[in-house]
ZABA-951025 format. One record per residue (C-alpha): residue in three letters; x, y, z. Coordinates in steps of 0.1 Angstrom, whole numbers, padded with zeros to 4 digits, always signed. Example, Ala and Ser with C-alpha at 12.3 -4.5 7.8 and 13.67 -1.06 7.14 Angstrom:
<atoms>
ALA+0123-0045+0078SER+0137-0011+0071
</atoms>
This chain:
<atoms>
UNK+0372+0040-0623UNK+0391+0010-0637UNK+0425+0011-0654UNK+0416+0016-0689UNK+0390+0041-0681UNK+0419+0059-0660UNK+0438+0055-0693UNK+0414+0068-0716UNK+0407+0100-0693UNK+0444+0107-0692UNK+0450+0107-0728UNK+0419+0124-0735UNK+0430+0153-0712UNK+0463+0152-0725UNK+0449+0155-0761UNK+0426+0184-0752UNK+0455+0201-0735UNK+0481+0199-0763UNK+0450+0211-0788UNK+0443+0242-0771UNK+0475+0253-0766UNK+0481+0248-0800UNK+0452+0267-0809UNK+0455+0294-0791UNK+0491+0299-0799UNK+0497+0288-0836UNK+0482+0298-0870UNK+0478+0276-0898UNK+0495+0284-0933UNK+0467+0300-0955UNK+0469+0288-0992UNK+0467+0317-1021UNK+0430+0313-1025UNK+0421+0320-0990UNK+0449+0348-0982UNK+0452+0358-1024UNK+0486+0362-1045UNK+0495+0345-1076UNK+0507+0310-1082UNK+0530+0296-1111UNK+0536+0261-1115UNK+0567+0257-1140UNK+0578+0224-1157UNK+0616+0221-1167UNK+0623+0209-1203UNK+0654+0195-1218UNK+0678+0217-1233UNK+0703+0206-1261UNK+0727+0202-1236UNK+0709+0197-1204UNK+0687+0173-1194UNK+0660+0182-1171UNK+0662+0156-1135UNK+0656+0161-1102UNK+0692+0178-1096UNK+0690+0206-1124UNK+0653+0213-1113UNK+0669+0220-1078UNK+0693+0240-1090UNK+0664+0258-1113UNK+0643+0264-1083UNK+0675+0280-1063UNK+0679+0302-1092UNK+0643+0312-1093UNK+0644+0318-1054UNK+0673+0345-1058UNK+0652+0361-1080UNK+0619+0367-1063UNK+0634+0373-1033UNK+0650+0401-1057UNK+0614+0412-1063UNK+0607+0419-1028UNK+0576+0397-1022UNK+0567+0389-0990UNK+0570+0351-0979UNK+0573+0338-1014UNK+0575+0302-1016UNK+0593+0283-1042UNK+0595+0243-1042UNK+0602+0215-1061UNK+0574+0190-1071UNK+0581+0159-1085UNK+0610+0152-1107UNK+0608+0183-1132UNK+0579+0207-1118UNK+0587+0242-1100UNK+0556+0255-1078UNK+0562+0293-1073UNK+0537+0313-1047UNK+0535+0348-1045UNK+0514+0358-1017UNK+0499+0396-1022UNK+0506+0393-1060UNK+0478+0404-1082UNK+0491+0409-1116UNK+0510+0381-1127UNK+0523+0396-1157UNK+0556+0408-1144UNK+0565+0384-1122UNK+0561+0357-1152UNK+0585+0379-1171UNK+0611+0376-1146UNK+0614+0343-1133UNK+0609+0327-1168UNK+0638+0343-1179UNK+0660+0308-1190UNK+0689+0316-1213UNK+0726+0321-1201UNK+0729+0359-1185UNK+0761+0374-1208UNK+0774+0409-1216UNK+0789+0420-1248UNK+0805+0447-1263UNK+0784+0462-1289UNK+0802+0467-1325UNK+0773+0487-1338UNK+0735+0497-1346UNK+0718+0489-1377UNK+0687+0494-1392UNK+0682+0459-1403UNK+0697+0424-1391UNK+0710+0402-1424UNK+0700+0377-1435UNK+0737+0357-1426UNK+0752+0368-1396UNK+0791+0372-1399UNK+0804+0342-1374UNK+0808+0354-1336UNK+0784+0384-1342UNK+0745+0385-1329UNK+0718+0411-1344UNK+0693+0420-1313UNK+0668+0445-1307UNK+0679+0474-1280UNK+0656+0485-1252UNK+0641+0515-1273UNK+0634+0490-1300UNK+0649+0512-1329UNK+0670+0487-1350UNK+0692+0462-1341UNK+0724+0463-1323UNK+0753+0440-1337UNK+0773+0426-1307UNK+0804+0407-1305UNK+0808+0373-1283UNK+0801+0371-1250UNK+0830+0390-1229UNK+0815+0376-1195UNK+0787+0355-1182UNK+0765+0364-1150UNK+0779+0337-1132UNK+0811+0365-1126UNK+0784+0382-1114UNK+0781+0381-1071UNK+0755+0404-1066UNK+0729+0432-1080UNK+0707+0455-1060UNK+0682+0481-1070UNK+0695+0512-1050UNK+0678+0548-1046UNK+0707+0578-1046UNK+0702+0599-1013UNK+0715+0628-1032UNK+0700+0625-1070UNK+0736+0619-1082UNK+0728+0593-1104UNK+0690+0605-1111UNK+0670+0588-1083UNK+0669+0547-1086UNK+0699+0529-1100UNK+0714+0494-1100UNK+0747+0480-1084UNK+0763+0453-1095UNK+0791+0438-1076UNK+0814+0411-1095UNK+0833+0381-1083UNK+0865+0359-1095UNK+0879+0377-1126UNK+0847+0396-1135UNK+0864+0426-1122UNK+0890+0425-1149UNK+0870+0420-1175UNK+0841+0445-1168UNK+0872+0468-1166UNK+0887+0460-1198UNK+0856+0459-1219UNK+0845+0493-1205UNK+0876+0508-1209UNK+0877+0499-1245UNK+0839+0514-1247UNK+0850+0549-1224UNK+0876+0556-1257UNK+0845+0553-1282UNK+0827+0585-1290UNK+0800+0597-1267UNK+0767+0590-1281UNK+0777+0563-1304UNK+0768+0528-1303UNK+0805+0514-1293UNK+0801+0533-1264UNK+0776+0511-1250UNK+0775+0476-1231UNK+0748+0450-1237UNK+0736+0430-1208UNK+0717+0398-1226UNK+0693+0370-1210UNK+0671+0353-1226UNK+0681+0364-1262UNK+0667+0395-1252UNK+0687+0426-1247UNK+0678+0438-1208UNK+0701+0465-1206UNK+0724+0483-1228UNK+0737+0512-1209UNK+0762+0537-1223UNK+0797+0541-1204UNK+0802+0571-1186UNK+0777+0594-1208UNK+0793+0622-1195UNK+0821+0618-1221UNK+0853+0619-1199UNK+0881+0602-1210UNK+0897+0593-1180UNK+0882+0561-1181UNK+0896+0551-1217UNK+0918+0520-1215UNK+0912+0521-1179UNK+0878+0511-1178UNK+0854+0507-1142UNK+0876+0490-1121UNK+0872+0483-1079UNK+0847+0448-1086UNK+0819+0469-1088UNK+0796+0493-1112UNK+0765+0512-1113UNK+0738+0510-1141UNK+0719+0549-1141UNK+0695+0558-1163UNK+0660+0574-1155UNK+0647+0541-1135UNK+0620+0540-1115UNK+0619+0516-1086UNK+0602+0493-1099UNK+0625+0490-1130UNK+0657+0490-1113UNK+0646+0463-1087UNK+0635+0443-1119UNK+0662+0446-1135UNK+0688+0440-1102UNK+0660+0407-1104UNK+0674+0393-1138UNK+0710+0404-1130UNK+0718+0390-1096UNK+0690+0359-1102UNK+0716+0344-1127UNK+0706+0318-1152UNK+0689+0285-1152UNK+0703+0252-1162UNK+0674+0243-1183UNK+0644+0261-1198UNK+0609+0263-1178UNK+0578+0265-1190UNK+0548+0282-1174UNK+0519+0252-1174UNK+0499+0267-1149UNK+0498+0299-1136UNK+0465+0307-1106UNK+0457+0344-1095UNK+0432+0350-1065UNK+0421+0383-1051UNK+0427+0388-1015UNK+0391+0396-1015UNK+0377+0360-1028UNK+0397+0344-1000UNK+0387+0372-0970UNK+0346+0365-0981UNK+0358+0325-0983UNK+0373+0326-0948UNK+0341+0344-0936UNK+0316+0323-0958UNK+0333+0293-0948UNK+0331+0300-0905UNK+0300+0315-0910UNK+0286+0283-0927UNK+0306+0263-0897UNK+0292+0280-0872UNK+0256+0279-0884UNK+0264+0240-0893UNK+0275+0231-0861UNK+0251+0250-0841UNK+0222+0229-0859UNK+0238+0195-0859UNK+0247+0205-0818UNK+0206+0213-0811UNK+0199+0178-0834UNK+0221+0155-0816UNK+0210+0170-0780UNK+0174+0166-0785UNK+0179+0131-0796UNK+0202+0119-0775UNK+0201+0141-0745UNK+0228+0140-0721UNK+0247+0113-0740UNK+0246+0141-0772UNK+0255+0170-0755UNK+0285+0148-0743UNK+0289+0139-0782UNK+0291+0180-0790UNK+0318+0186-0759UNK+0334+0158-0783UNK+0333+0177-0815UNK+0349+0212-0800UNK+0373+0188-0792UNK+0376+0171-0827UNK+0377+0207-0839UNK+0406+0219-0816UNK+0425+0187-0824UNK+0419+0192-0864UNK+0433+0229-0863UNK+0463+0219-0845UNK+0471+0191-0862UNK+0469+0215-0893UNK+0492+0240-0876UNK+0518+0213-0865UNK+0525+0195-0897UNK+0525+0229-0914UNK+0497+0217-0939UNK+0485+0243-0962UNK+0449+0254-0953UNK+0432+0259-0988UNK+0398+0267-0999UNK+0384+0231-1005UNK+0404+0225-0979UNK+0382+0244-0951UNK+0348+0225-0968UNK+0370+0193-0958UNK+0371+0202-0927UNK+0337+0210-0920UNK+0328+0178-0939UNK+0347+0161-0915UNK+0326+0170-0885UNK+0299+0144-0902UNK+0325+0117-0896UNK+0327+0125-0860UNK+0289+0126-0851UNK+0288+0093-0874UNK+0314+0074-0853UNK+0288+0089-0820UNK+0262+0079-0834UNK+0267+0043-0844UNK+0277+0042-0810UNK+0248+0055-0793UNK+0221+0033-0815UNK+0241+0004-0805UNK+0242+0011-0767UNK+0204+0017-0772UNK+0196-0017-0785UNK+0219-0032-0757UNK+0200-0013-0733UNK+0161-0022-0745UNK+0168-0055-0751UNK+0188-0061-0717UNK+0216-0076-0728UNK+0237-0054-0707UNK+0230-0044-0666UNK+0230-0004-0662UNK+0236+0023-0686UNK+0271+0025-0682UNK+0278-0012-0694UNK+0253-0002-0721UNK+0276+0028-0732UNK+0306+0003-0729UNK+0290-0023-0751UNK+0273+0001-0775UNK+0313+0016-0780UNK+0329-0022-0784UNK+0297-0036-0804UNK+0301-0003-0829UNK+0340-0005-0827UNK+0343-0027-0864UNK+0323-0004-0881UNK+0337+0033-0872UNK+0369+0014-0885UNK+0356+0000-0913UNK+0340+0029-0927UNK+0369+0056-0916UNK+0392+0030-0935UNK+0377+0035-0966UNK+0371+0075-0967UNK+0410+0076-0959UNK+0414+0055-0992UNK+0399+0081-1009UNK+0413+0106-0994UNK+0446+0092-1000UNK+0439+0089-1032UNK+0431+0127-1035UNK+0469+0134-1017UNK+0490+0115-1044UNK+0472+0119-1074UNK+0457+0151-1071UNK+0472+0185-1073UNK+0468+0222-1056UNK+0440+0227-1037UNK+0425+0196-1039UNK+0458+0177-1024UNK+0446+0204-0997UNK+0413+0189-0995UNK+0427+0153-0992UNK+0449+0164-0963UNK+0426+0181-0948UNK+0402+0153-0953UNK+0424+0128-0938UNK+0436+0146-0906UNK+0396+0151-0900UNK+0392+0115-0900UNK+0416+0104-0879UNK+0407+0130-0852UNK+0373+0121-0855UNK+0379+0090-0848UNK+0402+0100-0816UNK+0379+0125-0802UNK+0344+0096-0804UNK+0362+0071-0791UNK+0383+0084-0766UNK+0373+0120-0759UNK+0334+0118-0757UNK+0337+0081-0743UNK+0351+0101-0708UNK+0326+0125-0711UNK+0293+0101-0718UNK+0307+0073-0694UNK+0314+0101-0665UNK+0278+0115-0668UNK+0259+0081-0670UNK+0276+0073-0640UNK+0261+0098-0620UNK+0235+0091-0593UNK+0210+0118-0610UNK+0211+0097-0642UNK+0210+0068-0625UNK+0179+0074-0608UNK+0163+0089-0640UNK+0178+0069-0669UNK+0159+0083-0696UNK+0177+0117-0692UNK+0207+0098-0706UNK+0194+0093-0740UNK+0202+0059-0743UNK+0175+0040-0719UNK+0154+0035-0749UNK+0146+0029-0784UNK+0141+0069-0807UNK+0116+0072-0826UNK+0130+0065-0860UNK+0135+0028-0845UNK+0100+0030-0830UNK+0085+0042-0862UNK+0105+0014-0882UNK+0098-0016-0863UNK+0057-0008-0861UNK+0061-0009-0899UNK+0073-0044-0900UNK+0093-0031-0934UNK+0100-0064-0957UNK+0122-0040-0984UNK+0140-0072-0996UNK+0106-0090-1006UNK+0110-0066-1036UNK+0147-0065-1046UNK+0144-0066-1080UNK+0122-0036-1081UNK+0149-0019-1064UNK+0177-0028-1089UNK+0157-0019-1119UNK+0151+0020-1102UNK+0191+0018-1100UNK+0192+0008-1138UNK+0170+0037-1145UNK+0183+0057-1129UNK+0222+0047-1144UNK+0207+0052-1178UNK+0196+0089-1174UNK+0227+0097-1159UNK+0243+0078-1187UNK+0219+0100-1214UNK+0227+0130-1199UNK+0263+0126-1208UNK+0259+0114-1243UNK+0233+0138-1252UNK+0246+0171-1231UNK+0280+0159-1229UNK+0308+0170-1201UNK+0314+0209-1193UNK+0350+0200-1186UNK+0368+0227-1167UNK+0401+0241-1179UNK+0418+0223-1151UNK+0415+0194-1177UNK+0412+0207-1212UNK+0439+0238-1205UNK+0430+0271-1215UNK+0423+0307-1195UNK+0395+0315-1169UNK+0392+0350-1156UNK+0369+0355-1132UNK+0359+0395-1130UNK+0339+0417-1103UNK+0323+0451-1120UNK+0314+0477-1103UNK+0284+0483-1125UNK+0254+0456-1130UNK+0252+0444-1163UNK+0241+0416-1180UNK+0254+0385-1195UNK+0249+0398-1228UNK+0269+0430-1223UNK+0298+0411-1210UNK+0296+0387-1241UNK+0296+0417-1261UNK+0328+0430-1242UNK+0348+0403-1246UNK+0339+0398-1280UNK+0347+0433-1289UNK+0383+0423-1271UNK+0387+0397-1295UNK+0373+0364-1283UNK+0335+0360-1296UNK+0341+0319-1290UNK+0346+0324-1258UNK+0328+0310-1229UNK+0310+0340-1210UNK+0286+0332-1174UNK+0273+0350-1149UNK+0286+0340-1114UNK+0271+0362-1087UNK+0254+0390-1083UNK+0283+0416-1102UNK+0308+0386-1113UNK+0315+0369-1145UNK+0330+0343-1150UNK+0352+0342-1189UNK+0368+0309-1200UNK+0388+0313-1234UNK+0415+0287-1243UNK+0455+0295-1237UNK+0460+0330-1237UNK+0489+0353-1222UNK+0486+0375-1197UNK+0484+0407-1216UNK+0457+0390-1236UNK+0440+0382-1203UNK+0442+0420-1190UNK+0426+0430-1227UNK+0393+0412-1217UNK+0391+0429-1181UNK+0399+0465-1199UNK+0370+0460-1224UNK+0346+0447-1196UNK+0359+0475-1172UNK+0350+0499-1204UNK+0311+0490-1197UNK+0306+0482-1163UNK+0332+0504-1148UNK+0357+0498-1122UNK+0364+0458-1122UNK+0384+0431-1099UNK+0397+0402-1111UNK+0391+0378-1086UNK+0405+0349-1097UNK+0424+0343-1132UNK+0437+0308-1140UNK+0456+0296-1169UNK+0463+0257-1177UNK+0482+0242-1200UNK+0470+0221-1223UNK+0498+0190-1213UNK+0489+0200-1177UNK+0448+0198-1183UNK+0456+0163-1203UNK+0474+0148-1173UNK+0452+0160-1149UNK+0422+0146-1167UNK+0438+0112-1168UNK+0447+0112-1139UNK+0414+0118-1121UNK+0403+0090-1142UNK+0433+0070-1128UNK+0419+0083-1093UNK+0383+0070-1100UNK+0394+0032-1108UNK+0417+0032-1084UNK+0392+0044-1059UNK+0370+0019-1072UNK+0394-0014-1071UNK+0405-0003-1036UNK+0373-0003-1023UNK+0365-0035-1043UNK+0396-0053-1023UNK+0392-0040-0990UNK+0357-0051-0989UNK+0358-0084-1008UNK+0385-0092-0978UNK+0367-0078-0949UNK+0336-0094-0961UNK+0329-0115-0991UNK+0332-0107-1029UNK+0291-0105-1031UNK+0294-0074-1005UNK+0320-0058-1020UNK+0303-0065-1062UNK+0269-0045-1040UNK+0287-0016-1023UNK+0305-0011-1064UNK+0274-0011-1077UNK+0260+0016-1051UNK+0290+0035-1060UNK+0286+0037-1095UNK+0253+0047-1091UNK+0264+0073-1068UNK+0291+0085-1092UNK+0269+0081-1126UNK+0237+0101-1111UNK+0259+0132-1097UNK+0277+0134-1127UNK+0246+0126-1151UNK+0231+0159-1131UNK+0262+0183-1138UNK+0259+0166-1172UNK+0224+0178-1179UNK+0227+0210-1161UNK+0257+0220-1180UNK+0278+0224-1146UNK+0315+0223-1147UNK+0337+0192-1140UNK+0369+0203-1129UNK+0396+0192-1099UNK+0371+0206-1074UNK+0343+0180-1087UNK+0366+0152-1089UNK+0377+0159-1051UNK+0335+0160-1048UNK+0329+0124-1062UNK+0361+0110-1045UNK+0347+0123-1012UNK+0312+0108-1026UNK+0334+0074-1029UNK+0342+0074-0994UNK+0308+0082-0981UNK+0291+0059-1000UNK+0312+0030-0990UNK+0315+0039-0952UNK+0273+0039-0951UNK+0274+0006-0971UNK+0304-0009-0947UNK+0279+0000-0916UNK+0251-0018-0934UNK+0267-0049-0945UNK+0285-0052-0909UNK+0251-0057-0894UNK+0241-0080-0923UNK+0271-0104-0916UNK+0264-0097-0879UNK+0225-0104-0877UNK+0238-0134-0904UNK+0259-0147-0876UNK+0234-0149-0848UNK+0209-0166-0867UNK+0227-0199-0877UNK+0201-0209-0903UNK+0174-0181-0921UNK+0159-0161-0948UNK+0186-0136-0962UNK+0163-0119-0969UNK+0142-0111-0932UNK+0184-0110-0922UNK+0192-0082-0942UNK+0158-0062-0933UNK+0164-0064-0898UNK+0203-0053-0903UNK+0180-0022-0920UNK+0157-0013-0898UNK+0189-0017-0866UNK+0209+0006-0889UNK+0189+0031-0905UNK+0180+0056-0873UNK+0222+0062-0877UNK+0217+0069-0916UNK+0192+0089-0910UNK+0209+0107-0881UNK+0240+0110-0897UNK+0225+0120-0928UNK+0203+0147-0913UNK+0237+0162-0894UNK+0257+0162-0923UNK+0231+0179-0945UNK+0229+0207-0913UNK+0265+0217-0921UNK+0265+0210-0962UNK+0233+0228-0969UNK+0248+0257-0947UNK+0276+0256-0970UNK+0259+0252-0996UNK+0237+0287-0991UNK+0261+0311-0971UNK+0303+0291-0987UNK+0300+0313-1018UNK+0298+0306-1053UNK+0331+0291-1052UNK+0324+0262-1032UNK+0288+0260-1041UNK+0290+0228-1067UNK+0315+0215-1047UNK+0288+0214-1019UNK+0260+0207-1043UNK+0277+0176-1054UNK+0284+0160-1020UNK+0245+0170-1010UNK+0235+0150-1042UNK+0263+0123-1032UNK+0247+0121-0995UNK+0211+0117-1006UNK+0216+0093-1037UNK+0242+0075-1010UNK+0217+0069-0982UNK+0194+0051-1007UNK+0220+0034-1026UNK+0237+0016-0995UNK+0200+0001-0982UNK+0182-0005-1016UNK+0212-0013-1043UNK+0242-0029-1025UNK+0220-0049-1003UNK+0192-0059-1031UNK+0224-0069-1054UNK+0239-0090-1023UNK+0211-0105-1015UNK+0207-0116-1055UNK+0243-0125-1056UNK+0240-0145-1026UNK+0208-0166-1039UNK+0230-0173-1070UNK+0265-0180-1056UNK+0257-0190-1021UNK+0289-0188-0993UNK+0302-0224-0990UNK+0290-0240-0957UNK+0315-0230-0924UNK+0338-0260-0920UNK+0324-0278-0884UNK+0354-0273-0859UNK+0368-0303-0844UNK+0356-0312-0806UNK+0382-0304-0781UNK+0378-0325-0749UNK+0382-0303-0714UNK+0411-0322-0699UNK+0406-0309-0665UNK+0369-0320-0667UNK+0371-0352-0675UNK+0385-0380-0655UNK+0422-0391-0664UNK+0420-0424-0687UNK+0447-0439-0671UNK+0434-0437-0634UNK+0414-0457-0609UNK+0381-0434-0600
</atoms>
């Protein structure tokens, strides 16, 4: 074994090694909609003395973190995004309602003494006085200034009374710097006021809102007049249940925010949706795998089952690079990891065709040089086209948001251990078992000792696809013009994700129809809204911007049919937040687009890179001319779809024009043409290999993921198929045209260089 083999083994072992114990030992971070909860994304605004930056969104999301942890949800998460967005998570969370209410709570927390309770608030206030509504919401209580503010306040905690002294659940608040004093002298000024009355009471105030306005010592002893509570602490009884005094210990101890927050996108998923995604999703994974295992053996035997020892391997390595970094496993996320896979067998078997041809055409001596060549020879364009799918998934990481970012991670960490485990963890395993006597003696156990039968098939055919380029193009212009006609006639079923709005989706326990749902949440109040079936006892409702309790009146009237219901999942987008998003996936697509563009004009040639565009935006205008004319929805999930689309259209047209430029190359002079169909046939047994695996594990998505990833898998299947015809029969039809119109200039002839040690010194006698 030479050096760098020696090198490669090492590493490989030492990769495998650190993946498995990584494995076995650590567990990826579930995102809400595989594990369920609730998510809020909040976006600070500028108050009239505030301005809303990074550093009071900081302070905002401390604020916010005192009080959920108040709340007593497990593992909450609350971070900072950006300059001025919150993200709050609440794993285990399935009504959203009350958490909303407490951590959008903004205004300054104050307590006042209250001068008395009126029927009716004038119309001009007397200066220093406020008119608000008490708890019961009888009239309005008419309080003085603020006597404190909760920043006096240290501490407040929802307490139960081991011996009913206080009737069950009650709040403690505990008070720092001069709060004492003041608590003191307010409530000894409210102990001297008769019992019952309103001066007897303090008003705790956030948000405008009256929280609390309990009476001082109720049982009407006046040894607290003039005296008041003193000690830096008090109790708030009343007949509180434990989920009202923890609430209210919430707003009391969380404090106030520096600037107000608004709630612009707010995500709710069942833990059930995520359990039958995890399942779905491994199910679909094992089922893909298995498949694509048995294709790659039987066509290239020992050399493939090599290639599948290589993808446990990529697999291992993809979960524990998830695991270390801490990414977020999400939902689209998982479907990008299984996608992923395609990228490895890809990378094995561009490698494999090439050692094939190195082999049957003996340019190499033995299979094991073959394997070696075969991994150089195929070295440019792994790169290339694992390059350009982390462009787009890139792309998807900084201009994306929630669970597609997850998808782009995801996306990216597959790629780059794809590329690790064909190149150096199933190069040790193929080069170690075409080494061995026993394949030696019978080389066509290896898989590489001849041509497959795609290539057989292919060059019996003597295919001449570029004699009718033309043809080709105009099929691409038809087919650009239905897609474009499904748009303008149909139009776009744009998700809320980019128009705002509500969607509830709602499992019944009884089977009804469409029709009786429509007629449920019409009855609710919303006949305009957007009602479909989506599964076997789900419905899915999409209604523009709507509040929570609004929400939970549409699930009532369909639970008043169809029995017990579930929602599942319940998503509300602003409609700032949908208009960003929306231009920002079209920011995505051109910049996807020019990227590609570059990188390909200055790898190759600005004629390759004007025919892999094209191919693109056929690619992009038929999927989305299909969802057009189907009425299917185009939301963040689809845009991660045609992004993904992007990526594998350009790595199939980077493998296809490599070979062009290489066959080019080797034949110093002729017809572009014959070039580019032989760079065809040499390349299309890996499309069609490739292709074949990738549809193994996407159509086992597609039929056992679930509904939710279902047109996200639909799309990429429609990507994959449109994608293998696109990068043979437009980019290279529109090159070759390209290339007959604005030839490449001549290479300039290098100068001759004379071998000094061959030829006799000038200036001595021979």
């Amino acid at each position: 074994m030479n050096r760098s083999s020696l090198v490669r083994a090492l590493l490989a072992f030492l990769v495998l090694a650190a993946s498995t114990y990584v494995t076995l030992t650590a567990k990826p971070q579930l995102g809400l909609d595989l594990r369920g909860g609730t998510q809020i994304v909040l976006e600070a605004k500028d108050s009239p003395t505030v301005k809303a930056n990074k550093e009071t969104t900081d302070k905002a999301t401390q604020v916010l973190h005192r009080r959920i942890d108040a709340l007593g949800v497990s593992e909450p998460n609350v971070t900072r995004q950006g300059e001025n967005r919150i993200i709050v998570e609440l794993p285990g969370v399935q009504d959203p309602r009350e958490a909303a209410k407490v951590i959008g709570k903004t205004a300054q927390l104050t307590f006042h003494e209250v001068l008395d309770q009126v029927a009716t608030k004038p119309a001009k206030p007397a200066a220093g006085e406020t008119y608000l509504a008490p708890e019961s919401g009888q009239g309005f209580l008419r309080l003085a200034k603020p006597a404190m503010t909760g920043e006096m306040v240290s501490s407040a905690d929802g307490l139960l009374d081991p011996q009913q002294v206080a009737q069950g659940w009650f709040v403690q608040m505990k008070f720092k710097g001069d709060g004492g004093k003041i608590w003191a002298n307010i409530t000894g000024k409210a102990a001297c006021q008769p019992v019952g009355t309103p001066q007897r009471l303090i008003a705790i105030v956030l948000d405008n809102e009256v929280i609390s306005s309990p009476q001082v010592d109720p049982n009407g002893s006046s040894q607290l007049c003039n005296l008041g509570i003193s000690g830096g602490s008090t109790t708030i009884s009343g007949a509180f249940t434990e989920e009202d005094a923890k609430d209210l210990a919430a707003l009391i101890s969380g404090g106030a925010l520096p600037v107000p927050v608004e709630v612009i996108d707010q995500r709710t998923v069942g833990p059930s949706l995520g359990q039958d995604a995890i399942q779905a999703s491994a199910l679909a994974a094992i089922i893909g795998l298995a498949l694509t295992a048995l294709f790659i053996v039987v066509v290239y035997r020992l050399v493939g089952l090599m290639a599948v020892l290589g993808l446990i391997g990529y697999a291992a390595m993809s979960y524990a690079a998830l695991t270390v970094i801490g990414a977020t496993l999400t939902l689209p996320g998982l479907a990008g990891f299984v996608l992923a896979i395609g990228m490895a067998v890809d990378a094995n078997v561009l490698v494999f065709e090439r050692a094939r041809e190195d082999y049957t055409a003996g340019r190499t001596d033995g299979l094991r040089r073959s394997l070696r060549s075969g991994f150089q020879n195929a070295l440019s364009a792994i790169a290339d086209s694992n390059i350009t799918t982390l462009l787009a998934a890139g792309l998807l990481f900084f201009l994306a948001a929630g669970p597609v970012r997850g998808f782009g991670v995801t996306l990216s960490i597959g790629v780059i251990a794809s590329m690790l485990s064909a190149l150096v963890v199933t190069r040790v395993f193929a080069e170690f078992v075409v080494s061995r006597g026993f394949v030696l003696r019978r080389p066509a156990l290896s898989g590489i000792a001849g041509h497959g039968r795609v290539r057989t098939w292919l060059e019996a055919r003597q295919l001449s696809l570029m004699k009718h380029s033309k043809r080709w193009l105009v099929i691409t212009a038809v087919a650009i013009v239905v897609s474009v006609a499904g748009v303008a006639v149909r139009g776009l079923n744009l998700g809320i994700e980019f128009t705002g709005g509500r969607l509830l989706e709602v499992s019944t326990a009884q089977r009804i129809t469409p029709d009786q749902a429509r007629a449920a949440v019409a009855e609710a109040g919303y006949p305009t809204a957007v009602v479909q079936a989506s599964g076997t006892d789900d419905f899915t409702v999409r209604t523009g911007t709507i509040s929570d309790d609004e929400a939970e009146k549409i699930r009532e009237s369909i639970g008043r049919i169809a029995g017990d219901t579930e929602v599942i999942r319940n998503e509300s987008i602003g409609p700032s937040l949908g208009k960003e998003l929306r231009n920002k996936g079209l920011i995505a697509l051109g910049i996807a687009l020019l990227a590609q563009l570059a990188y390909l004009a200055a790898r190759f040639r600005w004629t390759f890179g004007a025919g892999a565009v094209l191919a693109l935006i056929q690619n992009v205008a038929v999927v989305v001319g299909v969802f057009a004319w189907t009425g299917k929805p185009i939301d963040g999930i689809f845009l991660a779809a045609i992004l993904t689309i992007i990526g594998y259209t350009v790595n199939d047209s980077v493998v296809v024009f490599d070979r062009i430029r290489e066959t080019r190359n080797a034949r110093a002079t002729g017809n572009l043409g014959k070039i580019i169909d032989t760079a065809i046939v040499n390349v299309l047994p890996r499309t069609i290999n490739t292709g074949i695996s990738t549809l193994f594990i996407l159509s086992a998505l597609l039929f056992l993921g679930g509904d939710s990833l279902a047109d996200f898998v639909l799309a990429l299947l429609l990507g994959i198929v449109v994608g293998t015809y696109s990068s043979n029969l437009t980019a290279a039809p529109l090159l070759l045209e390209l290339e007959r119109r604005y030839p490449a200039p001549p290479p300039r002839p290098k100068r001759a260089q004379v071998d000094r040690d061959a030829q006799p010194d000038r200036g001595a006698v021979v």
